[in-house]
C-alpha positions as CSV (number, residue, x, y, z in Angstrom):
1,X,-24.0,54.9,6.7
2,X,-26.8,55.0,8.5
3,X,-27.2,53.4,11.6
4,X,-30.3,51.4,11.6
5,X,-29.4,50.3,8.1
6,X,-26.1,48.7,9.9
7,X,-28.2,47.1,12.2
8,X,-31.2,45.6,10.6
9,X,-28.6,44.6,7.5
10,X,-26.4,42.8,10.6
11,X,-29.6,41.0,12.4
12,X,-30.4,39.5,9.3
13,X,-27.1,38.6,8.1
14,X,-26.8,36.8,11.6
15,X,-30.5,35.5,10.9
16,X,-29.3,33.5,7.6
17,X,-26.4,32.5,9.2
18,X,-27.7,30.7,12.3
19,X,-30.2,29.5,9.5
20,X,-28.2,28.1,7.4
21,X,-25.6,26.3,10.0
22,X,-28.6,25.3,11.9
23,X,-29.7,23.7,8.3
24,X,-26.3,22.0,8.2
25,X,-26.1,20.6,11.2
26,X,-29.5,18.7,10.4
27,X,-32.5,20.8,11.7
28,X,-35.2,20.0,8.5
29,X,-38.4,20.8,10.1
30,X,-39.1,24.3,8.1
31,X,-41.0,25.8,11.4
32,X,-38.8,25.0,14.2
33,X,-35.5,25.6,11.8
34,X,-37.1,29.1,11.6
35,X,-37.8,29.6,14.9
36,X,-34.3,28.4,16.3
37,X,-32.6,30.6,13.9
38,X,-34.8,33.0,15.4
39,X,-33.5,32.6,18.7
40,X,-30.1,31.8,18.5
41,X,-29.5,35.1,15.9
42,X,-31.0,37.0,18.8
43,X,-28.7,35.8,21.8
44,X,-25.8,36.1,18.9
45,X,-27.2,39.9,17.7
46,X,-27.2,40.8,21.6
47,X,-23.9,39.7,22.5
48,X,-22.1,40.8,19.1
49,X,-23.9,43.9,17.7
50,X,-23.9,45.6,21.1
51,X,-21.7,48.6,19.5
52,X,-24.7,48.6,16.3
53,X,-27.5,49.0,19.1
54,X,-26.2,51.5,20.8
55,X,-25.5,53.7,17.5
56,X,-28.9,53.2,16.2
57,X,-30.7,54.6,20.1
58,X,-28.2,57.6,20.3
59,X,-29.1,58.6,16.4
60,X,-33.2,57.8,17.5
61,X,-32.4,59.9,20.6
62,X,-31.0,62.7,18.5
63,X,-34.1,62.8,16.1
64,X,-36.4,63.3,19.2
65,X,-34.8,66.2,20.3
Protein backbone atom coordinates (compact mmCIF):
# COMPACT_ATOMS: atom_id res chain seq x y z
CA UNK A 1 0.00 0.00 0.00
CA UNK A 2 1.10 3.14 -0.54
CA UNK A 3 2.83 5.00 1.80
CA UNK A 4 1.26 8.34 2.18
CA UNK A 5 -2.16 6.63 2.00
CA UNK A 6 -0.85 4.73 5.38
CA UNK A 7 -0.12 7.91 6.75
CA UNK A 8 -2.72 10.40 6.06
CA UNK A 9 -5.40 7.33 6.74
CA UNK A 10 -3.35 6.93 10.41
CA UNK A 11 -3.32 10.95 11.24
CA UNK A 12 -6.85 10.96 10.75
CA UNK A 13 -7.71 7.87 12.42
CA UNK A 14 -5.65 9.32 15.42
CA UNK A 15 -7.61 12.74 14.69
CA UNK A 16 -11.19 11.11 15.36
CA UNK A 17 -9.84 9.33 18.14
CA UNK A 18 -8.42 12.15 20.30
CA UNK A 19 -11.82 13.68 19.03
CA UNK A 20 -13.95 11.57 20.20
CA UNK A 21 -12.23 10.69 23.79
CA UNK A 22 -11.68 14.33 24.09
CA UNK A 23 -15.72 14.50 23.48
CA UNK A 24 -16.09 11.91 26.19
CA UNK A 25 -14.28 13.22 28.69
CA UNK A 26 -16.54 16.41 28.45
CA UNK A 27 -14.89 18.96 26.03
CA UNK A 28 -18.39 20.43 24.18
CA UNK A 29 -17.22 23.65 22.85
CA UNK A 30 -17.24 22.53 18.89
CA UNK A 31 -14.00 25.05 18.31
CA UNK A 32 -11.72 24.31 20.96
CA UNK A 33 -12.83 20.33 20.93
CA UNK A 34 -11.46 20.73 17.33
CA UNK A 35 -8.53 22.36 18.00
CA UNK A 36 -7.41 20.07 20.98
CA UNK A 37 -7.92 17.09 18.93
CA UNK A 38 -5.87 18.94 16.70
CA UNK A 39 -3.05 19.06 18.92
CA UNK A 40 -3.06 16.17 20.96
CA UNK A 41 -3.41 13.75 17.43
CA UNK A 42 -0.27 15.62 16.43
CA UNK A 43 2.05 15.01 19.62
CA UNK A 44 0.22 11.26 19.41
CA UNK A 45 0.97 11.04 15.26
CA UNK A 46 4.69 12.23 16.18
CA UNK A 47 5.47 9.87 18.84
CA UNK A 48 3.43 6.69 17.29
CA UNK A 49 3.59 7.01 13.46
CA UNK A 50 7.37 7.70 13.43
CA UNK A 51 7.87 4.30 11.30
CA UNK A 52 4.77 5.83 8.71
CA UNK A 53 6.73 9.19 8.37
CA UNK A 54 9.73 7.90 7.57
CA UNK A 55 8.25 5.51 4.74
CA UNK A 56 6.34 8.26 3.16
CA UNK A 57 9.95 10.81 2.96
CA UNK A 58 12.16 7.83 1.59
CA UNK A 59 9.19 6.97 -1.22
CA UNK A 60 8.98 11.17 -1.81
CA UNK A 61 12.82 11.08 -1.86
CA UNK A 62 12.75 8.26 -4.41
CA UNK A 63 10.24 10.10 -6.76
CA UNK A 64 12.69 13.17 -6.91
CA UNK A 65 15.41 11.25 -8.15
Amino acid sequence: MHPVFVYTASRLGLFAVSFGLLYLLGLREPLILIVAAFLVSGVASYVLLSKQRDAVSARIAKNQK
